[in-house]
Legacy VTK file of the C-alpha trace (Angstrom):
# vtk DataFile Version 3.0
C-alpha trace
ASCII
DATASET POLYDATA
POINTS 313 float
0.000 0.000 0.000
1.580 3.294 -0.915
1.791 5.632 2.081
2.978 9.239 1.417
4.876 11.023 4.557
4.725 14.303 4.676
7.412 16.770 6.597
7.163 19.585 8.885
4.736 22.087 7.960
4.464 24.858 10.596
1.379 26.637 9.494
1.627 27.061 5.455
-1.485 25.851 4.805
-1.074 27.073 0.857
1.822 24.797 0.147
-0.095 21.714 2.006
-3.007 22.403 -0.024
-0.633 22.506 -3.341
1.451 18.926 -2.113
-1.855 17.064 -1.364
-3.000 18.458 -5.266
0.126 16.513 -5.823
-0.697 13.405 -4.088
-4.299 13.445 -5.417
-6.447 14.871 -2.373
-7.878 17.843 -3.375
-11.451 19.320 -1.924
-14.414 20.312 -3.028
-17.505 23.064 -1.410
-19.846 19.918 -2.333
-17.935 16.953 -2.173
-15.377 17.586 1.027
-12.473 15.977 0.646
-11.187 13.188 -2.200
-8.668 10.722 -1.455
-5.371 10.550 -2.775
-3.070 7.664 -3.815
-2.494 6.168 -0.563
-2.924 6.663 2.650
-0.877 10.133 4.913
1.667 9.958 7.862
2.068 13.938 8.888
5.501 14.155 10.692
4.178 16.626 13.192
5.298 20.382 13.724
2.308 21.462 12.267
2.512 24.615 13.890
4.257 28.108 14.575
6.432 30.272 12.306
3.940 30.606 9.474
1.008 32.579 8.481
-2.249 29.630 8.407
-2.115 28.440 11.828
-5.743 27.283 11.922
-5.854 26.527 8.625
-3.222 23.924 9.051
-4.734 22.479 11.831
-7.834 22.135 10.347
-7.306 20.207 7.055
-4.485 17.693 9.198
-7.407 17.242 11.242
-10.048 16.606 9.074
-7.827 14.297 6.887
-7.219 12.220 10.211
-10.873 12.245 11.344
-11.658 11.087 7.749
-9.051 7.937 7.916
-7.005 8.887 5.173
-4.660 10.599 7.461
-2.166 10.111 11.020
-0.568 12.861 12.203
2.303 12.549 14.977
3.485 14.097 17.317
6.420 16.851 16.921
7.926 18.617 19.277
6.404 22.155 18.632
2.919 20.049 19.287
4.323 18.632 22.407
5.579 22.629 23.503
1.986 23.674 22.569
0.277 21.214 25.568
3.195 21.959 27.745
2.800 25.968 27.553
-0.587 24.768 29.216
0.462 21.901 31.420
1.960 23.041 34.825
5.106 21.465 36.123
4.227 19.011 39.309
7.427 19.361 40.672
7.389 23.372 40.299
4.080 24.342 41.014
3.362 27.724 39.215
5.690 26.855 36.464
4.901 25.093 33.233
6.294 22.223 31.334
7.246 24.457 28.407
8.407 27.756 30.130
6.782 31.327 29.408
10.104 32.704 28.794
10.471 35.763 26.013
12.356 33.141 23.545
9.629 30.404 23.567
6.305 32.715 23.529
8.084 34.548 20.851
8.539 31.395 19.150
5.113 30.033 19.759
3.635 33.888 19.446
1.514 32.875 15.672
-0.006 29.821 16.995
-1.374 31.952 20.294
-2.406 34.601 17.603
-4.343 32.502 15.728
-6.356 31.422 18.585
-6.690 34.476 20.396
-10.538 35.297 19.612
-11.102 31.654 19.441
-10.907 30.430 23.284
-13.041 27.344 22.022
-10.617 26.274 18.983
-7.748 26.861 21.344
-8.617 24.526 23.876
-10.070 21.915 20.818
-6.934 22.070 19.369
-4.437 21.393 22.893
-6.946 18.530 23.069
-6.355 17.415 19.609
-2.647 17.620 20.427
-3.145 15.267 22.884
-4.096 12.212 21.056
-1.327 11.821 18.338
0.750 9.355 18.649
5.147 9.640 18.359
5.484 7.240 15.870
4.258 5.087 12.933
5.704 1.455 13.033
3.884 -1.156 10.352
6.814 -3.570 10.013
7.886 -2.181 6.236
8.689 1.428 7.559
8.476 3.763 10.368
7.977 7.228 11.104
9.027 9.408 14.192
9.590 13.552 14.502
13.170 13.724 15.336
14.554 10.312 16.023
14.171 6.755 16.063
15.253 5.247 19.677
14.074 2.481 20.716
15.507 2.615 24.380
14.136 5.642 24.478
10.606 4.639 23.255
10.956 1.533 26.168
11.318 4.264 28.534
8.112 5.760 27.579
5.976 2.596 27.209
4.036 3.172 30.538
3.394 6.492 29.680
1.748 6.208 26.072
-1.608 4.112 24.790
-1.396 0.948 22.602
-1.210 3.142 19.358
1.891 5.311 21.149
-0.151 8.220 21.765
0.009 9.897 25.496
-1.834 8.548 28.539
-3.551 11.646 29.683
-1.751 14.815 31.077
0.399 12.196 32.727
2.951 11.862 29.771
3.212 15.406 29.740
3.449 16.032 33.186
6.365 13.228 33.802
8.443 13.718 30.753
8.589 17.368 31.802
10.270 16.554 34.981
13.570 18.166 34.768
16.526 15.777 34.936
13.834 12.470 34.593
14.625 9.649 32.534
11.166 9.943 30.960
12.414 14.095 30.350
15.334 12.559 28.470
13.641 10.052 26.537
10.605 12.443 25.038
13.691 14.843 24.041
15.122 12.510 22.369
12.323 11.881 20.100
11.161 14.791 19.882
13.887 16.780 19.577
16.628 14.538 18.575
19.879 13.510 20.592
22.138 16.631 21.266
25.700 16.932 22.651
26.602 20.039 24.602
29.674 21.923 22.608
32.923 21.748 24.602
34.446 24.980 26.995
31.208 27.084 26.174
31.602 27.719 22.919
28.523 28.567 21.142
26.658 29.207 17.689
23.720 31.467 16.927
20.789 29.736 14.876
19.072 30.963 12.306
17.058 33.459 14.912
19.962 34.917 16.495
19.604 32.655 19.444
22.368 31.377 20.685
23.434 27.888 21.123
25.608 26.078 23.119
24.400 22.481 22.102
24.642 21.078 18.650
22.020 18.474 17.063
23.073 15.160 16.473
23.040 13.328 13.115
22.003 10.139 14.386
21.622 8.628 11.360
25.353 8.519 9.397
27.890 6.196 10.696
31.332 7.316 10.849
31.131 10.705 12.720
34.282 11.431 14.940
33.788 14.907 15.781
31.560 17.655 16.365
32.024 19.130 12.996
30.651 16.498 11.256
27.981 15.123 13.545
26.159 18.443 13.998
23.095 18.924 11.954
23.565 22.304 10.882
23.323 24.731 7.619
26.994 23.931 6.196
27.116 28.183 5.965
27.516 27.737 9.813
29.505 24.158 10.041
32.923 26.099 10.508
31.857 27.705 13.842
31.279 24.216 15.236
35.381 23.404 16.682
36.994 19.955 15.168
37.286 18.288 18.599
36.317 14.417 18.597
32.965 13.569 20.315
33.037 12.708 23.681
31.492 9.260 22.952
31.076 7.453 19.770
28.337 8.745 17.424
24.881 6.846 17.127
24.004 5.311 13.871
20.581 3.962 12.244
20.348 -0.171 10.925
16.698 -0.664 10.485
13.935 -0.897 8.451
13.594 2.789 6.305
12.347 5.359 8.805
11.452 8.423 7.705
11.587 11.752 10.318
11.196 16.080 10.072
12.750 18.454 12.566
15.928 18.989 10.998
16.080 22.131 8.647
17.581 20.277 6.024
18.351 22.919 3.103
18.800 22.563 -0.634
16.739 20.358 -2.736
15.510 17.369 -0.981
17.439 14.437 -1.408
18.356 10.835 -0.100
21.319 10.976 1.841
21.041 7.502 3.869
19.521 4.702 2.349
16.982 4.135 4.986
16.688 6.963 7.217
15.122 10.052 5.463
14.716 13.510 6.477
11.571 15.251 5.400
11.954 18.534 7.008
13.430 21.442 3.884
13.014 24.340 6.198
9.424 25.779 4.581
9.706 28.373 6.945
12.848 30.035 5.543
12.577 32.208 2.364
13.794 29.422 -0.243
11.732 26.787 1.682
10.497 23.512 0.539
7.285 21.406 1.592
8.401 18.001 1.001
6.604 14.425 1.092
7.828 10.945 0.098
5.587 8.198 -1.497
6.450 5.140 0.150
5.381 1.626 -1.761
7.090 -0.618 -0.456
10.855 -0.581 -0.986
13.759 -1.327 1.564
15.538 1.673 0.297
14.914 5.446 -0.199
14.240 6.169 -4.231
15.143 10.151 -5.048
12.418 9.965 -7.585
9.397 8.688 -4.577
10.292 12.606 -3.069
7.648 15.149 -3.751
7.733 19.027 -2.814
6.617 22.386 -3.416
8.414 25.488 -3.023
7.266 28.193 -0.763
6.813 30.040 -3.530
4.690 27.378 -4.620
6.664 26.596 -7.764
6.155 22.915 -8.338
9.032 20.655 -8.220
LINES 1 314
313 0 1 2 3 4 5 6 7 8 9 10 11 12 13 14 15 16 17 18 19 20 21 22 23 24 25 26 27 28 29 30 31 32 33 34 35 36 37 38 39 40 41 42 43 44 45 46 47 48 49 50 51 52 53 54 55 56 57 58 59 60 61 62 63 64 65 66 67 68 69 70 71 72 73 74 75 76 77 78 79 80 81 82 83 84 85 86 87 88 89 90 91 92 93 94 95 96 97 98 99 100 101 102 103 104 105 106 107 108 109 110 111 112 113 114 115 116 117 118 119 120 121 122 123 124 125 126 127 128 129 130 131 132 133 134 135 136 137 138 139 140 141 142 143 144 145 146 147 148 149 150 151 152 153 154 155 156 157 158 159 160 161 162 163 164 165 166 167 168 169 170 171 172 173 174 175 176 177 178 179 180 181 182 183 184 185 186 187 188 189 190 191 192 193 194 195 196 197 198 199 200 201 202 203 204 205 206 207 208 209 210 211 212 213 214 215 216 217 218 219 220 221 222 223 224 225 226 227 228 229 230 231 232 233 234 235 236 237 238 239 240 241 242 243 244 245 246 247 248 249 250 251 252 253 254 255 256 257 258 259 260 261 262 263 264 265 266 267 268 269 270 271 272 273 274 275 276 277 278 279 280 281 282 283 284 285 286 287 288 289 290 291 292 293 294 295 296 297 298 299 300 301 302 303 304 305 306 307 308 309 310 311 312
């Protein structure tokens, strides 16, 4: 059965509407919605940054409550329930903190919703049922990385289809210093590696950063330079020291994962662990999707994207 995974979209609900054109689901006033060639895997991080919040929202959602669609969890999803879900062990505090960097950061999602109290509190509900990953034996699907000791340590935590038990999963995995902490950042987020004697980039915001992302999925990587997952305009500010520990590396069946700002036009660059996520929110962004049918390995010519400027590929 072909199954088409699509990367992050954060709230550019014109370029989703132009990729599922692509991959036949298009909608009608009369009709609704038609469906495509295969079922939809959404890679979460379907919000902030860009200018159809709702609108985003609402067509992942209806596509899911149809059955043509599953949307999972990313981690700008998880940040959206945990800017509402209160730390237990700091009462008064909240599992994703209300500091200047992350409401600016989640500022167009809170926008959005701001004469909508209703569709606000819908939509952190919503949140709250999608699973963290896909798994049907031939492929899988995760946000930011595929771990499974990391997924064991989250087992009591999530629902038979991986989705969160209640506020519980948020209110445990934002215990600072937990295991289960760890674990959801890991997925979520991806593994990271703090930089050695404080030496620090600036992302694309300005903000800077003193921990670099790991590419998890390459074998090989000896030092910090080449394991970061960064813009290569910015991979000379990250020092050529070796890695404090050996570098992870992916051997499974093809996975395919967002989160990573990948830049460029999209491209296989492991064999069975694909990145999805072409950084639509930057100016020469990319929406990008990959028709899955089957195969052990990634095929360059099963990748499908449109340009922000909504220039077909």
């Amino acid at each position: 059965m072909l199954i088409n995974f699509i990367g992050d979209i954060h709230g550019y609900a014109n370029e989703l509407k132009i990729l599922l054109a692509k991959l036949g689901y298009r909608k009608s006033l009369i009709a609704g919605w038609s469906r495509g060639d295969g079922a939809i895997v959404f890679l979460g991080d379907l919000i902030d940054r860009g200018p159809h919040q709702k609108q985003t929202v609402d067509i992942v959602r209806e596509l899911c409550e149809l059955g043509y669609a599953i949307c999972l969890t990313g981690n700008h999803e998880f940040n959206a329930v945990g800017f509402v879900t209160e730390r237990t062990d700091e009462p008064g505090e909240f599992v994703r903190s209300h500091s200047e960097s992350h409401i600016q950061q989640h500022q167009a999602f809170l926008d959005a919703f701001a004469n909508d109290a209703y569709g606000y509190r819908e939509t952190i509900a919503w949140f709250q049922t999608l699973p963290l990953w896909f798994d049907n034996s031939n492929a899988r699907a995760i946000h930011a990385c595929w771990n499974t000791a990391a997924q064991n340590d989250l087992m009591s935590l999530l629902n038979d289809d991986h989705s969160p038990r209640g506020r519980t999963f948020y209110e445990q995995t934002g215990i600072y210093g937990s295991r289960a902490r760890k674990a959801r950042e890991t997925l979520l987020n991806g593994p990271e590696v703090k930089l050695p004697d404080d030496v620090f980039f600036r992302d694309y915001y300005g903000v800077k950063r003193y921990r670099i992302r790991l590419n998890w999925w390459q074998s090989q990587q000896t030092t910090f330079r080449e394991a970061a997952v960064i813009d290569h305009s910015q991979r000379y500010t990250i020092p050529e020291l070796p890695l404090p520990e050996e570098s992870p590396t992916y051997d499974g069946p093809i996975c395919f994962f967002g989160h990573y700002w990948m830049r460029g036009t999209p491209r296989i660059t492991h064999p069975k662990a694909i990145c999805l996520d072409y950084s639509i929110a930057l100016n020469n962004g990319i929406l990008c999707a990959y028709q899955f049918r089957g195969e052990a390995n990634g095929h360059r010519n099963h990748l499908v994207w449109v340009k922000k400027s909504v220039t077909a590929a």
